[in-house]
Each structure stands twice: as C-alpha cells, then as structure tokens.
ROTI-97112 format. One line per field, with one value per residue (C-alpha): residue number from 1; residue in one letter; x, y, z. Coordinates in steps of 0.05 Angstrom, whole numbers, padded with zeros to 5 digits. Example, Ala and Ser with C-alpha at 12.3 -4.5 7.8 and 13.67 -1.06 7.14 Angstrom:
<vextors>
pos [1,2]
code [A,S]
X [00246,00273]
Y [-00090,-00021]
Z [00156,00143]
</vextors>
This chain:
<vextors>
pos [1,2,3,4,5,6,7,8,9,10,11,12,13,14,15,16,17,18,19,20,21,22,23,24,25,26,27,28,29,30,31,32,33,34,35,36,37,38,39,40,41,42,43,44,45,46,47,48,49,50,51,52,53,54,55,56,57,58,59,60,61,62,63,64,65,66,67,68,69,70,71,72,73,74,75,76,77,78,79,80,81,82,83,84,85,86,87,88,89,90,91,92,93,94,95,96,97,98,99,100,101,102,103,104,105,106,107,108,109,110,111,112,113,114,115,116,117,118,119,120,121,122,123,124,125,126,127,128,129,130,131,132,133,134,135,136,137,138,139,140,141,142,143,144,145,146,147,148,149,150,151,152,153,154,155,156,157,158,159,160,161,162,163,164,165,166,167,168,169,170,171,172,173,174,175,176,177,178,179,180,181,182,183,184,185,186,187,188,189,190,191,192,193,194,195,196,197,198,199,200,201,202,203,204,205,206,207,208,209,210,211,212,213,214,215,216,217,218,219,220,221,222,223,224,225,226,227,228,229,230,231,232,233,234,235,236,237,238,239,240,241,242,243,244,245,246,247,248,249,250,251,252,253,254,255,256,257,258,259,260,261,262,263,264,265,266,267,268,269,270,271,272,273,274,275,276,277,278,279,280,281,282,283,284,285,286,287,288,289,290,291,292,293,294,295,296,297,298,299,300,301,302,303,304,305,306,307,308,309,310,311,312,313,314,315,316,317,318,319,320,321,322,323,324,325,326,327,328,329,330,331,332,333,334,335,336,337,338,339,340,341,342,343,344,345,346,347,348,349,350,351,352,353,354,355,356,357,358,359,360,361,362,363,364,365,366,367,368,369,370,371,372,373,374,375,376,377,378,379,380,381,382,383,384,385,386,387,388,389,390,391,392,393,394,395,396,397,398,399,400,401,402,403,404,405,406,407,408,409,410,411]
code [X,X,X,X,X,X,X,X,X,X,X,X,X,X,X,X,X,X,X,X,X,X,X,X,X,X,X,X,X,X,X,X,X,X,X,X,X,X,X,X,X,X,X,X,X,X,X,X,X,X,X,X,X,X,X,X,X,X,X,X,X,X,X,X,X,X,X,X,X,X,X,X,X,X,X,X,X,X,X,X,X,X,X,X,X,X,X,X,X,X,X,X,X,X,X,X,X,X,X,X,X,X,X,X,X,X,X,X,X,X,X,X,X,X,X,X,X,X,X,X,X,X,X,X,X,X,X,X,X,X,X,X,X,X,X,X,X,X,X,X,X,X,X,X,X,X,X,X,X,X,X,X,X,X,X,X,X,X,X,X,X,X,X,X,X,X,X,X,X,X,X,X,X,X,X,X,X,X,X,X,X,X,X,X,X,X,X,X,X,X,X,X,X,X,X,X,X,X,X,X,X,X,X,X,X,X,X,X,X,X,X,X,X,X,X,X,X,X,X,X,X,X,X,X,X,X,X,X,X,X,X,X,X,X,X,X,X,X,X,X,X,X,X,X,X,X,X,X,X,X,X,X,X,X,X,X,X,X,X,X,X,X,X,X,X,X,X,X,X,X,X,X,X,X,X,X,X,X,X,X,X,X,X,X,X,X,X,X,X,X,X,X,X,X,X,X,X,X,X,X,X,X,X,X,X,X,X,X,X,X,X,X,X,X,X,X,X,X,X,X,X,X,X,X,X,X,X,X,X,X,X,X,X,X,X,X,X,X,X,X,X,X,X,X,X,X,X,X,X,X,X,X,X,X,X,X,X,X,X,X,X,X,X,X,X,X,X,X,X,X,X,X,X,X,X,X,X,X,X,X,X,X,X,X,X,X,X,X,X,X,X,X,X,X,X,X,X,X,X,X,X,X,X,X,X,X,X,X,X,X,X]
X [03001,02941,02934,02939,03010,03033,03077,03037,03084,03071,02998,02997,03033,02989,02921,02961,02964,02894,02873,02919,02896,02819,02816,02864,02816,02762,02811,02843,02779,02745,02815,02822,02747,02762,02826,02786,02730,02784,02819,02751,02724,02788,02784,02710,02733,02664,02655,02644,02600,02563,02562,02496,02484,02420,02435,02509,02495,02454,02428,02428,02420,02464,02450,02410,02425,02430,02412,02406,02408,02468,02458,02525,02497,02539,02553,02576,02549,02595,02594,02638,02663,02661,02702,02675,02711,02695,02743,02756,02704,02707,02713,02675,02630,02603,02595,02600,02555,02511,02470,02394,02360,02391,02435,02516,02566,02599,02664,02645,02588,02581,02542,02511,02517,02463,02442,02446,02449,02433,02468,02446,02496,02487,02523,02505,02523,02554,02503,02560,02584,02599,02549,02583,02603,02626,02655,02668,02692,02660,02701,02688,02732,02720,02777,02784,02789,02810,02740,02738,02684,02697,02633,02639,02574,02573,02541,02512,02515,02458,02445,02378,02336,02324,02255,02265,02184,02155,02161,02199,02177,02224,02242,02299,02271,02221,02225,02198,02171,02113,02065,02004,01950,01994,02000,02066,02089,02131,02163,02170,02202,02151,02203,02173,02226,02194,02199,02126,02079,02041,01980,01997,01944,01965,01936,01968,01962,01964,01940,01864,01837,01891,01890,01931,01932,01976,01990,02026,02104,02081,02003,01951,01898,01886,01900,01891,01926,01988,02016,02085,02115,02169,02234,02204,02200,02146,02157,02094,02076,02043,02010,01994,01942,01950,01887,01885,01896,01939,01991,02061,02103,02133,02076,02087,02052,02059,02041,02033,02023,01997,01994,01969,02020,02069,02074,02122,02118,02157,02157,02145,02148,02117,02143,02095,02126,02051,02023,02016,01950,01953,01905,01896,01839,01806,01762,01700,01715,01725,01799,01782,01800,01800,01857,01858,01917,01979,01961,01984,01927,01932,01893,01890,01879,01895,01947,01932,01958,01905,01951,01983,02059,02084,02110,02167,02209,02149,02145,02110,02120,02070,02073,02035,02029,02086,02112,02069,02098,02068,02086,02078,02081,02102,02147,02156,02127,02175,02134,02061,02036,01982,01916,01945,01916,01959,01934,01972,01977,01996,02002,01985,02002,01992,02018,01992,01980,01949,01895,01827,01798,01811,01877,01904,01964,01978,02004,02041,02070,02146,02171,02222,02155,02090,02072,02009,01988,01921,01901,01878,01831,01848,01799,01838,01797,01831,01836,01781,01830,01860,01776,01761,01827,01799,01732,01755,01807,01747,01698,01756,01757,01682,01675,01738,01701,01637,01678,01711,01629,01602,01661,01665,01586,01580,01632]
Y [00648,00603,00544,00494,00518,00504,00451,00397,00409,00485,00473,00424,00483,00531,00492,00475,00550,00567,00507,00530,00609,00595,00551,00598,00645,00608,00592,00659,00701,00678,00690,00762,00780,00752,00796,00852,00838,00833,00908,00933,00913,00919,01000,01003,01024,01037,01101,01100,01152,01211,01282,01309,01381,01405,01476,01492,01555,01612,01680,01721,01786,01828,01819,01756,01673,01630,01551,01487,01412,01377,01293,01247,01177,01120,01058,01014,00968,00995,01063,01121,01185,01233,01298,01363,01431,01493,01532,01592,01634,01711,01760,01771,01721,01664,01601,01530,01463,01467,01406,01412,01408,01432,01480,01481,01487,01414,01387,01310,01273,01195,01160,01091,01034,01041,01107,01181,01242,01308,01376,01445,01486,01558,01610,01690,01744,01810,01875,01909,01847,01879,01850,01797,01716,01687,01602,01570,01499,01441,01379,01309,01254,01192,01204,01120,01114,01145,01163,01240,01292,01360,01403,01474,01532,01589,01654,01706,01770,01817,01884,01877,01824,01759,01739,01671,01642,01640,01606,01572,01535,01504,01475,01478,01425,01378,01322,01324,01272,01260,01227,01197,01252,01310,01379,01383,01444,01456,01524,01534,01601,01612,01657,01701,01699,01749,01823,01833,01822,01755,01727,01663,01600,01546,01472,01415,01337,01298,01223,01215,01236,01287,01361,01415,01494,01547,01613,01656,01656,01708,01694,01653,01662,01605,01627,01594,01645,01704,01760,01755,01820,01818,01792,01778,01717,01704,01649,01606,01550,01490,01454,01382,01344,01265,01229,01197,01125,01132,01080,01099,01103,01157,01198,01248,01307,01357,01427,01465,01548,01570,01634,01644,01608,01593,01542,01510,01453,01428,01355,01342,01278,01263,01212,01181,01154,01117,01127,01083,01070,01013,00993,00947,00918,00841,00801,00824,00893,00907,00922,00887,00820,00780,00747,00706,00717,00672,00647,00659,00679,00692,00751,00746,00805,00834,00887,00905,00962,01008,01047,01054,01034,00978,00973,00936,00908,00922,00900,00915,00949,00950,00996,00949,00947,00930,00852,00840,00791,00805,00770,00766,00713,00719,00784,00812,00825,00833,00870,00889,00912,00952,00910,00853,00834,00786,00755,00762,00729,00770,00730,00767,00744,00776,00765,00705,00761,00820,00851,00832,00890,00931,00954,00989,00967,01013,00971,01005,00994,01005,01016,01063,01064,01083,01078,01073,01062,01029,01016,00946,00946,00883,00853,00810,00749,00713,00635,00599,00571,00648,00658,00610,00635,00701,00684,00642,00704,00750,00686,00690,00761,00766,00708,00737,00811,00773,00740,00798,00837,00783,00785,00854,00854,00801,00858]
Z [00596,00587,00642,00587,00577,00642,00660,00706,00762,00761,00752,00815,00856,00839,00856,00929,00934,00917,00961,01019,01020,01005,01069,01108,01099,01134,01191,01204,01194,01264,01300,01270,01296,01359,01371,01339,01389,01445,01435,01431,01492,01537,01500,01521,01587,01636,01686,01751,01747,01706,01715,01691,01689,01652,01623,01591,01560,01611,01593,01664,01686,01724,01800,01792,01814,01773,01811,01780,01799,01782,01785,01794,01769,01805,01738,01785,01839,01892,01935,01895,01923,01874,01882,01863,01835,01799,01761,01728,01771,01750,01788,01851,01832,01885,01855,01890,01897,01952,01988,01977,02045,02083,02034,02054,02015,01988,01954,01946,01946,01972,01916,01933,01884,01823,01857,01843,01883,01866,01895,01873,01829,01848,01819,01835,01784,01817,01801,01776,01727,01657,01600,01568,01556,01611,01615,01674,01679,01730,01744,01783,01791,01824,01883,01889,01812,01755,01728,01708,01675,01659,01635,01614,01634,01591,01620,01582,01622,01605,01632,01645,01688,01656,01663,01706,01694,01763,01830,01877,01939,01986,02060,02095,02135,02092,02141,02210,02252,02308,02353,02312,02327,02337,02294,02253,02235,02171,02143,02074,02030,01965,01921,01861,01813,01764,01747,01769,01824,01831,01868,01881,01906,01958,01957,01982,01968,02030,02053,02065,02132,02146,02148,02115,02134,02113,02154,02148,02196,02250,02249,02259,02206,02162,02086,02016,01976,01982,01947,01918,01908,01848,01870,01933,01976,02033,02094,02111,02162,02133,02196,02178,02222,02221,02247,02317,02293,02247,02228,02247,02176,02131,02093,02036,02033,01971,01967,01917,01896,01828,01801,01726,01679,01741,01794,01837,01887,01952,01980,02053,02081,02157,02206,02253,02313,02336,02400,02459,02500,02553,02589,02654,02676,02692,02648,02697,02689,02775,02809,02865,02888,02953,02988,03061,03102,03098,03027,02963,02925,02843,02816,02736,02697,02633,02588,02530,02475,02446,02411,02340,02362,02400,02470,02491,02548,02595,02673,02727,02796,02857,02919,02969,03044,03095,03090,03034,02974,02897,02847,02772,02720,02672,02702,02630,02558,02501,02456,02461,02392,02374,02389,02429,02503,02549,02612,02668,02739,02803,02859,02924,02993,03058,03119,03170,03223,03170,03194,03159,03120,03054,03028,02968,02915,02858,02804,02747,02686,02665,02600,02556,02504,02555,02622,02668,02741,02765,02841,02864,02923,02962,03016,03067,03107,03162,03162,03200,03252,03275,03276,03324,03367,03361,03385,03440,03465,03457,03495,03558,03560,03570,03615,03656,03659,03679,03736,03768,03758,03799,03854,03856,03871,03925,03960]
</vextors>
C-alpha cells in the first residue's frame, strides 16, 4: 500500500510513531550505556594481590633443586596477608616457600600497601624419582578477603643432570652493622651449579674510600679468585673497611664472581653506627685555672664532638676535694652533633678556710653515647684579709719567741 492511499488519520499515526521511536532512540541509548557501563564495572572486580611465579614448566634432573623467586604484588593501598599452600607434592619430595635471608620455611607473607615481597620456592627432586611429568599446584589467598590464585609447576623428571648455567652467591646474613672505622666481616656461600669444574673471579662494588677483601672461611690470605669444584659450594669472608670519617648511614656493597660465561652476585648492605670523639678543653688551650678561697669563681671552657655520630643527654660529674661546691651551667646538652663546640661555665668554690696551693678535679663526661674524663689543676689564693691575720698570728708568734729568748737570757 502506497502512502498516498492511506487515510489521513492513519497517515498522522504513523508519522507520531516514527516521530515517537526516532527520538526514543536518542533518549534511551545514553541510559542503556550507562547500565551497560554499570554491570561492567561492578563485574570488574580488583585483587588484592598477584601471585607471580617466573617458570611453570621445569626440566630437572634426578637428585637436583630446583629454587626460584616467587613475588606476591599487594593492588591495594592497605597491608594484605596472603596465605600460602602447596599441593599435590609426590612422593618423598620436599617442597615449601622459604624466606630469603635468612631461609625458613613460611606459610604467609605480610605485604605492605603498593609493595611486594618476594619468598624463594624451593622444591628438591628425590635421586631415586622415576623420569617423568610431574604437576604440582601453588595457592594464595588473601586470608582477610576473598582474593585467590592458583598456579600450576610442571616438572620434567630427567634421568640425567640438568645443566643449571653457573653460579650462585648468597648470605645468610647480608646486613650487619658497625662503628665508622671498624672491619665488618660478611660470609657468603658461592655455589657451582654445573656438571664441571669452574675457576671463578671475585670483585666487589663498594662506596669510594672503602676497602673490600675476600678470604677464604678458615684463613687469612687475601684472594681474588677460587676454584669451584662441580656441584660444589665454597664459604668465604668478605671483610669490608669503612673509612675513619665516615658518615653514619646504610651503604650497599655488591660483590660479584665470574667465571667464563657465568656469574652471580650477592647484595650486602653496611650500617654505620658513627663514632664519637669529645673533647674538653678551654679557649687558651691550659686546664688550669685559679680560684681564691670563699668565692665562687666561674671557669669557662669548652665540649665539643669530633666524631661522625651525635651525643646526647650529656652531663657532667667532678671528683673534687672535701667541702668543695662545682657547679655547671648550663648542667646538660641535649644533643651534641658531629662538629658542634658549646661553652660551658663551671663554677668552682672552695672553702673560706682551704688551704692555699694546687689541687686536682677530674671532670668527666656522662652519656649512654661516649664518655671522657679530663683533670683540672686548680691553684687556691687566700683573701687579703685571712693574709693579713696570718701575718699578724705569724708577727705574735715571733715577737712572743723573741720575748721568752730575751727573758730566758737575762737568767
């Protein structure tokens, strides 16, 4: 039927309907990618975390380990637990996750927000394991949420050795700290993971002005290279020197050992505590002062830190003679960091009635950081006054001698 045969009431309700459904599409078409938008992002559901493991499918050989670095990758901004469990282990087989440094067995790791941590998957093939495929299944779930990953390892058992490509260097203990100036002495295990016998070259990258030696565990000659035998792992001491005035900080020192196509590498890091040096002395260079008798006197002098690490909560104690009275101001220093001098006053005074002559006070230093004693020689005057009652005693006893001479002579 031709439009020009329809009735003008049935051509009017047909333009309403092709008015009504051309702007109804218009309309509707935001609202339907909106709820489309919607589902998808309320399906787009975000892990807590990742399970990364490098290697799924492993060609070993009977007898040998098999170790690689497993990462859990924390998505979110908050700390995660993240449970660990292996299943479907053959037969007489060790497997587990291991921490790196030092290496113990673990079952959940503590991830920090945005961070990763790494743990070592090792798994060790029995000698007498029959050649073959082998599957077994590693899980992690986030034990707060319901995040979950499931990987699976295949193992190809062979029945000879598979040629693992070279070295491995490690420390049980790759942090150690100490005074600024002092020796450190690491241990590290260089591994030769090969069917044959390797020479293998030590060098090490450390921060200017410090010095590196390797030695070997039960000696004391300096060497720059060792022989691996195959299979074989040797146990060396890398003594680190950090220079006198060094900083105090964390320092990383790498070393590495070569051999032909091979090498492997370890990372220490150092941990210098700083040393303290005070020293005590006056602007004039002397530790000797003079005081009179019955008067407070101040002696100024000076503390200063010489060292590479600060000193703090410091005060001062002074063995001095009987009824003596020292005191200091101010009586304590906070902090004293490396480089600062403070003045000082000590405020000596001796007794009316001391003595006139030289006396000793050992002054020293207290601290939980350093410590350090110095001796004060002290000359005591009498006041003018107690001279002229002196003289005049010592005037009467001489006339009063003279007296009893003279009587005693007339006799």
């Amino acid at each position: 039927m031709s439009i020009g045969l329809l009735k003008p009431g049935r051509l009017l309700v047909c333009s309403f309907l092709v008015s009504f459904f051309f702007f109804s599409g218009y309309s509707f078409a935001p609202t339907f990618a909106a709820e489309s938008t919607e589902k998808k992002d309320s399906s787009d559901t975000k892990d807590s975390f990742n399970l990364i493991l490098p290697y799924k499918d492993v060609t070993v050989g009977q007898g040998q380990d098999v170790t690689m670095d497993t990462e859990v990758v924390n998505r979110t901004k908050n700390p995660v637990r993240v449970g660990l469990s292996i299943e479907g282990i053959p037969s007489g087989w060790e497997v587990n996750f291991h921490s790196r440094y030092p290496s113990y067995p673990v079952r959940s790791v503590m991830v920090q927000g945005e961070k990763s941590t790494t743990v070592e998957f090792k798994a060790k093939v029995p000698e007498k394991t029959k050649p073959g495929s082998y599957e077994i299944r590693v899980a992690a779930k986030d034990e707060a949420g319901t995040t979950s990953q499931a990987e699976k390892i295949s193992f190809q058992v062979t029945s000879r050795k598979v040629e693992t490509g070279g070295l491995k260097l490690t420390s049980q203990y790759p942090v150690l700290g100490t005074p600024t100036g002092q020796t450190l002495k690491f241990t590290v295990d260089l591994k030769n993971e090969t069917n044959k016998p390797l020479t293998a070259s030590l060098v090490a990258q450390a921060p200017t002005g410090w010095v590196v030696r390797f030695k070997p565990q039960y000696g004391d000659t300096q060497v720059s290279s060792i022989a691996l035998k195959e299979n074989a792992t040797e146990t060396l001491s890398v003594e680190i020197d950090s220079p006198a005035r060094a900083d105090a900080g964390e320092f990383p020192v790498t070393v590495r050992a070569r051999a032909g196509a091979f090498e492997a590498s370890t990372n220490l890091k150092v941990t210098l505590k700083g040393t303290t040096d005070l020293k005590i002395g006056t602007s004039i260079g002397t530790l000797n002062t003079s005081v009179t008798a019955g008067k407070k006197t101040p002696v100024p002098f000076l503390v200063g830190n010489a060292g590479t690490a600060p000193v703090r909560n410091l005060t001062f104690i002074t063995k001095k003679p009987e009824k003596w009275t020292i005191e200091f101001k101010p009586d304590k220093i906070d902090a004293l960091n490396p480089g600062d001098v403070r003045e000082l006053s000590m405020e000596i005074l001796a007794p009316a009635r001391a003595i006139a002559g030289d006396y000793l006070i050992s002054l020293s230093t207290n601290s939980p950081d350093a410590s350090k004693t110095v001796e004060f020689r002290v000359t005591v005057s009498t006041p003018t006054f107690w001279g002229w009652i002196g003289a005049l005693i010592v005037a009467a006893v001489v006339i009063g001698l003279a007296v009893v001479f003279v009587r005693l002579g007339r006799r």
